[in-house]
Every structure is written in C-alpha cells, then in structure tokens.
C-alpha positions in Angstrom: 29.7 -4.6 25.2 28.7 -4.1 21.5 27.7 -0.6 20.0 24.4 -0.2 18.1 23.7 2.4 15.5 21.1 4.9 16.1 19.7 4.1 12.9 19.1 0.1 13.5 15.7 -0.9 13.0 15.1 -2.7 16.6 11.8 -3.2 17.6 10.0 -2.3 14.3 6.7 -2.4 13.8 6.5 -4.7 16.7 3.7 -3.2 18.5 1.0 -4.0 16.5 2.0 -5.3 13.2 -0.9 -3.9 11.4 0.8 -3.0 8.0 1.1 -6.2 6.7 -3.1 -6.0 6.6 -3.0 -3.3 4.1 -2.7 -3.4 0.4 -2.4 -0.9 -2.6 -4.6 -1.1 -5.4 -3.2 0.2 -9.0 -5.7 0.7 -11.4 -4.7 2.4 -14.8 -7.3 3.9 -17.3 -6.8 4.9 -20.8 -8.4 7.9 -22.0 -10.2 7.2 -24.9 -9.6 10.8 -26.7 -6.0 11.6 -26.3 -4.5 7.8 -25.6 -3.0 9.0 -22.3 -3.0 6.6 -19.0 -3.9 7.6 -15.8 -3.4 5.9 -12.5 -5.5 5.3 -9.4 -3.8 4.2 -6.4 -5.2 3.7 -3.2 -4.3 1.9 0.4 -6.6 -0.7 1.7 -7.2 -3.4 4.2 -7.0 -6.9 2.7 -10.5 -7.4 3.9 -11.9 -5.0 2.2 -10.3 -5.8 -1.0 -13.6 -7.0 -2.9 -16.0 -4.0 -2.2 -13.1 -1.7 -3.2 -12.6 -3.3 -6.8 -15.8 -3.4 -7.4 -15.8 0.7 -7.2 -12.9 1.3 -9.4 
C-alpha cells in the first residue's frame, strides 16, 4: 500500500467549488498632483462584475 503526504491536496475544493465564481478587480488611479498610482483591488462574483465597474 502506497504512502500519501499529509500535505497532498486530495479533495480540494471539492465541496462546493465556489471559487472559480469569484474575480478580482484591479483598478489603478493616478493622482493628478504628485503623479503617484494607487490601486483598488477588490473580490467579486463574476455576476456581479458589471454593477461593480461601474462604481470604480
């Protein structure tokens, strides 16, 4: 009979699957004063992709 590792990834993410649904958003602004970019990340559902845009 074969060993496993503790560390092998069985069973992963099998119960539900849901993170493949999500996506993250990476919006960078430039400040018009000093030049400098910042960045808005956020985590959403791929659903919801549209409305969220449309409030960055």
């Amino acid at each position: 009979m074969g060993k496993v590792s503790k560390n092998a990834r069985v069973n992963r993410g099998a119960k539900d699957g849901t993170g493949k649904n999500h996506v993250k958003i990476v919006i960078s602004e430039k400040n018009p004063v000093t030049g400098q970019y910042t960045y808005k990340e956020k985590i959403i559902h791929k659903d919801q992709l549209d409305e969220a845009l449309k409030g960055f």
